[in-house]
C-alpha positions as CSV (number, residue, x, y, z in Angstrom):
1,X,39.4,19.5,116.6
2,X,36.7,21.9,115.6
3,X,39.1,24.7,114.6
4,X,40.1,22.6,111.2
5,X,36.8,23.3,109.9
6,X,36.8,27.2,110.8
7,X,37.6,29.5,108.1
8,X,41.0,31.3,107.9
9,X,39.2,34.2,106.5
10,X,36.0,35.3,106.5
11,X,34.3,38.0,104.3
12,X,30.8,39.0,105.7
13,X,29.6,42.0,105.4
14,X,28.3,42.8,108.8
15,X,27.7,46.9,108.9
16,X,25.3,46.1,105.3
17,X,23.2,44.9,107.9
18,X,23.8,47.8,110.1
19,X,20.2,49.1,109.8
20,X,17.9,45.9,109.8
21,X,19.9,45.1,113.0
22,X,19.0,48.7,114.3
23,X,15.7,48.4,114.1
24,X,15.7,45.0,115.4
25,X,17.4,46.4,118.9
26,X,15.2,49.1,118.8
27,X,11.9,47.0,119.0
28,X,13.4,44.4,121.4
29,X,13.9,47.9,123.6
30,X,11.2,49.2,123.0
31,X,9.2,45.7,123.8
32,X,11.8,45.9,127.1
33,X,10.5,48.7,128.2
34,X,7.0,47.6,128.0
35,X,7.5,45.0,129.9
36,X,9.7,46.2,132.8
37,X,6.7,49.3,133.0
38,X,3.5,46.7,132.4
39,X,4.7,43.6,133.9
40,X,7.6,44.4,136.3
41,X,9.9,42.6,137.3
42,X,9.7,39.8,140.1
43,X,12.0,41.2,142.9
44,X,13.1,38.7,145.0
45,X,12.8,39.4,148.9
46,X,16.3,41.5,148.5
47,X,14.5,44.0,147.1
48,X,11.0,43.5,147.7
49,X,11.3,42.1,151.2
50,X,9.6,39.1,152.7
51,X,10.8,35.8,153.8
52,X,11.9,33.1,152.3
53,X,11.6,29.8,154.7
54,X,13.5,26.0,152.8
55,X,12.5,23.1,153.8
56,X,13.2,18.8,152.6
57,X,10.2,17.9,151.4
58,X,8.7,15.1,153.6
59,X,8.1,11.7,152.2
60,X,4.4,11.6,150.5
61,X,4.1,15.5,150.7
62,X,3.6,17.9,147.4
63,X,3.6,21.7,147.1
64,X,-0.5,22.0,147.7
65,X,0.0,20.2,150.8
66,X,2.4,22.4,152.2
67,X,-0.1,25.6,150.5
68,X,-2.9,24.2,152.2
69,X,-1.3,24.2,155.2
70,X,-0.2,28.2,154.8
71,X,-3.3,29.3,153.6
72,X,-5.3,29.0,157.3
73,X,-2.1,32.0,158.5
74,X,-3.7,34.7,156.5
75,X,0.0,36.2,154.9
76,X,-1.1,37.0,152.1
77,X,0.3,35.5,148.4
78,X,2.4,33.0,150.2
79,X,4.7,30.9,146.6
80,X,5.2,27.4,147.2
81,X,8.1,25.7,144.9
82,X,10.0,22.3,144.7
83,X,13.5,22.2,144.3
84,X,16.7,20.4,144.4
85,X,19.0,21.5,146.6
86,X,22.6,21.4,145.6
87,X,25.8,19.2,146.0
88,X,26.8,15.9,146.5
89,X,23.9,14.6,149.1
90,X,21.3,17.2,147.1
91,X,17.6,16.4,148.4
92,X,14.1,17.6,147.3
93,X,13.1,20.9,148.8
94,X,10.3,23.3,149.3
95,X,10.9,26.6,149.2
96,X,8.5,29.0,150.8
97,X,7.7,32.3,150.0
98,X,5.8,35.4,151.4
99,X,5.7,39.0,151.2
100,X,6.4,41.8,153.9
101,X,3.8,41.4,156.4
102,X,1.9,44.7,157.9
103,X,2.9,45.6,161.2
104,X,0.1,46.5,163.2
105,X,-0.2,49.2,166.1
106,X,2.8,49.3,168.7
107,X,4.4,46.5,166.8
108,X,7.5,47.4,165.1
109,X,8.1,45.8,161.1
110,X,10.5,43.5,162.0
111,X,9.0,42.0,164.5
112,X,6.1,41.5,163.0
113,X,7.8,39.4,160.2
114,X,9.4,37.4,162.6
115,X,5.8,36.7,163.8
116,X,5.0,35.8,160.7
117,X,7.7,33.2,160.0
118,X,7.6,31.6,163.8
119,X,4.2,31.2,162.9
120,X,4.9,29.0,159.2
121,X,7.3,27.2,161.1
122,X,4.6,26.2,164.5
123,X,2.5,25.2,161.4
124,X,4.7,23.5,159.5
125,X,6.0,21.1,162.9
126,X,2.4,20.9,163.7
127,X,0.8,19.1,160.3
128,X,4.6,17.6,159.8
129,X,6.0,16.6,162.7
130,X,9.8,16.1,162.1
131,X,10.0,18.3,159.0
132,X,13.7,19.6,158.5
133,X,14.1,23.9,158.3
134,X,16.7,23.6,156.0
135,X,17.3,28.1,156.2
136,X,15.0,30.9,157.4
137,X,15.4,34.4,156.0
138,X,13.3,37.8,156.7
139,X,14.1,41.1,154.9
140,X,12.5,44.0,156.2
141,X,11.3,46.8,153.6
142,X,13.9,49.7,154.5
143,X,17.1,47.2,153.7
144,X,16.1,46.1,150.1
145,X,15.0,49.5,149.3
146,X,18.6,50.2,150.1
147,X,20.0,46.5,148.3
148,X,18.0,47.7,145.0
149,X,19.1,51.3,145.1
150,X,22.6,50.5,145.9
151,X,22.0,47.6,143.4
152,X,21.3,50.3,140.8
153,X,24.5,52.7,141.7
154,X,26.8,50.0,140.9
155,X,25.4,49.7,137.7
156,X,25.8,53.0,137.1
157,X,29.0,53.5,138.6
158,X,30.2,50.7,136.0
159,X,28.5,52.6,133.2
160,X,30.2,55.5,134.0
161,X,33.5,54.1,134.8
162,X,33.1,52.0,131.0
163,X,32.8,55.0,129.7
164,X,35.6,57.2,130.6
165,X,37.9,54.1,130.0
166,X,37.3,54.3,126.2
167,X,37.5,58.0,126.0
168,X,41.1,57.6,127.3
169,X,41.9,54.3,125.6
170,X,40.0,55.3,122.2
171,X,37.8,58.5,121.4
172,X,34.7,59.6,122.9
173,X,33.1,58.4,119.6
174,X,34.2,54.9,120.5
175,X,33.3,55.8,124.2
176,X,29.6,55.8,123.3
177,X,29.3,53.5,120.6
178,X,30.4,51.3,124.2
179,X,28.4,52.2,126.2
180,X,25.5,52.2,124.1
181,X,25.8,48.4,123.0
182,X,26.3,48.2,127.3
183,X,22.6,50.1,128.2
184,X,21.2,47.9,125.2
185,X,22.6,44.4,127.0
186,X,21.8,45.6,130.6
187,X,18.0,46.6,129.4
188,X,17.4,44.0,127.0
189,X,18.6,41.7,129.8
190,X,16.1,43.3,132.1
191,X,13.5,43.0,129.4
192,X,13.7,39.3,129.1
193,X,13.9,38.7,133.0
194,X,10.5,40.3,133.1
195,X,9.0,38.3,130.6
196,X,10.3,35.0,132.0
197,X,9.3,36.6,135.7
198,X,12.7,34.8,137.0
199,X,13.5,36.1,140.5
200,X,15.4,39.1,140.3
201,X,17.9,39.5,143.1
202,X,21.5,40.5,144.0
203,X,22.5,37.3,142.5
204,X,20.7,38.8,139.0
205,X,22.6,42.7,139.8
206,X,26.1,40.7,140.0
207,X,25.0,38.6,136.7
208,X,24.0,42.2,135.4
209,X,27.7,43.4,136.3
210,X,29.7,40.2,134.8
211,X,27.7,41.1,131.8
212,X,28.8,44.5,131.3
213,X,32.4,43.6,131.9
214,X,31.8,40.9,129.2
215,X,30.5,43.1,127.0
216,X,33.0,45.5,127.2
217,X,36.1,43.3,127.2
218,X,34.8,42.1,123.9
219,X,34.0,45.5,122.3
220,X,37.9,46.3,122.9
221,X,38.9,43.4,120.8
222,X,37.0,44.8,118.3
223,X,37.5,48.4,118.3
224,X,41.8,48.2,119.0
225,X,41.4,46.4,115.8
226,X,39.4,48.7,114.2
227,X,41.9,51.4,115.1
228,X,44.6,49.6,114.2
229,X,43.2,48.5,110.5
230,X,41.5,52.7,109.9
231,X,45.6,53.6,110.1
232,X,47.0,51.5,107.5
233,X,44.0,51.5,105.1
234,X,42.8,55.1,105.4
235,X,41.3,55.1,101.7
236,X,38.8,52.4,102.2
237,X,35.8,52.8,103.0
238,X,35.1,53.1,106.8
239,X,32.3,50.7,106.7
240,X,34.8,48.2,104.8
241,X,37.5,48.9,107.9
242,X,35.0,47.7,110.6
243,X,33.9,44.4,108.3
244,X,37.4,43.8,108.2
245,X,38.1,44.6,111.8
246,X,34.8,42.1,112.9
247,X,35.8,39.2,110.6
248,X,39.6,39.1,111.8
249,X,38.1,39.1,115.5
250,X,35.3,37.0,114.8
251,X,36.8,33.5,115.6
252,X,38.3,34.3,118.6
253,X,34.6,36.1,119.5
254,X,32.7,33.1,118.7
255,X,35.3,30.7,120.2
256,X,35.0,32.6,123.9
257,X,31.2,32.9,123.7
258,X,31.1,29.2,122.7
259,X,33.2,27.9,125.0
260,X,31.7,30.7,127.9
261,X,28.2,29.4,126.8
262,X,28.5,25.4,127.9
263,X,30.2,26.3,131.2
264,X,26.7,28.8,131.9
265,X,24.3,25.6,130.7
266,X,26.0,23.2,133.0
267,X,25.5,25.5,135.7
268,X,21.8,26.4,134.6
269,X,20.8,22.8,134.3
270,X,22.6,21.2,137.1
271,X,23.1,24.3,139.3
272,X,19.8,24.0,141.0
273,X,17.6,26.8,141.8
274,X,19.9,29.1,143.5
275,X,21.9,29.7,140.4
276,X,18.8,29.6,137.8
277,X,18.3,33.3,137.6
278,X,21.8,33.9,137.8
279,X,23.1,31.7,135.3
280,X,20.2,32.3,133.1
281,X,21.1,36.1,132.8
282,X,24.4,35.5,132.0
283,X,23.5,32.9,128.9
284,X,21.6,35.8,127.7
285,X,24.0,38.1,127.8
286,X,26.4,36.9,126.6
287,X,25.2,36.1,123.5
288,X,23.1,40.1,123.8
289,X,26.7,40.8,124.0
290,X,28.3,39.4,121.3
291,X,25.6,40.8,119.2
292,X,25.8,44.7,120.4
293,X,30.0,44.3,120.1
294,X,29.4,43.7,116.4
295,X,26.1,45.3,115.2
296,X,25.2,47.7,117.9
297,X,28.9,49.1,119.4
298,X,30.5,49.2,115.8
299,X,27.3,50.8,114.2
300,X,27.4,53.5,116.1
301,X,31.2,54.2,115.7
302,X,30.2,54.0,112.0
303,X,27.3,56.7,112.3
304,X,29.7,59.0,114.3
305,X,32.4,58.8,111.9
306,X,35.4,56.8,111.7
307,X,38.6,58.5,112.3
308,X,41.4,57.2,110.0
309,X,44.5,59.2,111.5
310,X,46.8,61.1,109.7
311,X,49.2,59.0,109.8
312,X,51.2,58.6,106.1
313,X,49.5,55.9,103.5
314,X,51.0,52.5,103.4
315,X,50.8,50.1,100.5
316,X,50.1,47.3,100.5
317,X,50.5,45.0,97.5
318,X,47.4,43.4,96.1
319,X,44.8,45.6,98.4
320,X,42.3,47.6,96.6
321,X,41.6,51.0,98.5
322,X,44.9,51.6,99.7
């Protein structure tokens, strides 16, 4: 019903705003950076390690009952949340968490964090008797070392891989105008999860990953029809080729992102808490993402130099430039 009221054509002039939108990216990196070196990031015990201990939250009982309770087992910063678990017969939880606890002489890591959550559970059954332990989880130090460095490869990997498929598709000039608008996304991404301190976890890495692929499938659309449109009109102007290239595209770009976006909010409002972090990164990036196609992946195709073949003119009647 909506599409009535959508343009046939539009005219705007995106790569005139080429270089206020540069040195917008450039300070939301550069504030990105700040914040993933000053603040960190909240790793989630995938990669920080800990345990992570769910509970239903008994009748009359609130999250400083359940800290009170914690605080006499000396673990450290122990984070007590509510929550609502998911599905049909969804009930209000407490989630418990705590960091890697220190092993002490003789005693190996991982079974001293099995002490340590034995010990919340006694203490739990003890001040609540009948609580339900909904799930139980320990990660020792060594595995999410591994998860987050693995984690890390496999965005990489996907970097790389990105990459090389737009040197063979396209040009190496298109190849890193790609993956520049991709290491934008993924940082800028990174950059707002440490300012919101949302867990980050492997859920987050595979958000991270649908991102990129996001990204990238809409920076093709763009760029196969900037190819095609720098063959037949090889005496405009190449900064004319790209706005026309970006406004053919752009219906079907803010159609997908639209219709992408109010699948992600259903799942960030009614999702619970297990698909929060998740769901938020990919709201995020996918609108990071429609940004870098046009302003970020397109720009720097511009600054390299558009290559408008060699292939013989065409006219075409009523065109200026041609």
């Amino acid at each position: 019903m909506l599409l009535q009221y959508w343009p046939q054509s539009t005219n705007v002039r995106f790569m005139a705003l080429r270089f206020p939108a540069f040195v917008f990216s450039l300070l939301l990196i550069a504030a990105s950076f700040g914040l993933i070196f000053t603040k960190g990031l909240n790793f989630g015990i995938d990669f920080a390690g800990g345990s992570v201990i769910e509970i239903e939250r008994p009748a009359d009982v609130n999250e400083e009952d359940v800290r009170s309770v914690l605080q006499t087992l000396d673990l450290g910063e122990v984070g007590v949340n509510a929550a609502r678990g998911t599905g049909v017969d969804a009930v209000e939880v407490i989630v418990i968490r705590f960091a890697t606890q220190q092993a002490g002489e003789g005693v190996d890591q991982e079974e001293a964090q099995q002490v340590a959550n034995n010990s919340v559970r006694a203490a739990l059954e003890e001040a609540f008797p009948g609580v339900q332990i909904r799930s139980s989880a320990a990660v020792g130090p060594k595995v999410s070392s591994e998860l987050l460095r693995s984690g890390l490869i496999a965005l990489g990997v996907a970097l790389a891989l990105m990459m090389l498929y737009i040197s063979v598709r396209f040009q190496w000039k298109y190849a890193l105008g790609a993956v520049a608008a991709l290491f934008h996304d993924v940082l800028i991404t990174m950059g707002m999860f440490s300012l919101t301190q949302f867990e980050f976890n492997l859920s987050t890495i595979a958000a991270l990953l649908t991102i990129v692929g996001y990204s990238m499938n809409d920076t093709v659309i763009v760029f196969d029809r900037v190819r095609e449109e720098a063959r037949k009109y090889k005496k405009m102007e190449p900064a004319k080729v790209i706005d026309l290239a970006i406004n053919q595209t752009l219906s079907r770009t803010l159609l997908t992102s639209g219709t992408t976006l109010l699948a992600l909010f259903s799942i960030y409002l009614f999702g619970g808490t297990v698909l929060s972090g998740m769901s938020f990164a990919l709201i995020f990036g996918v609108v990071i993402g429609t940004y870098s196609s046009v302003f970020v992946a397109s720009a720097v195709v511009l600054m390299l130099g558009l290559d408008q073949g060699e292939k013989q003119r065409r006219e075409v009647q009523g065109f200026q430039g041609v």
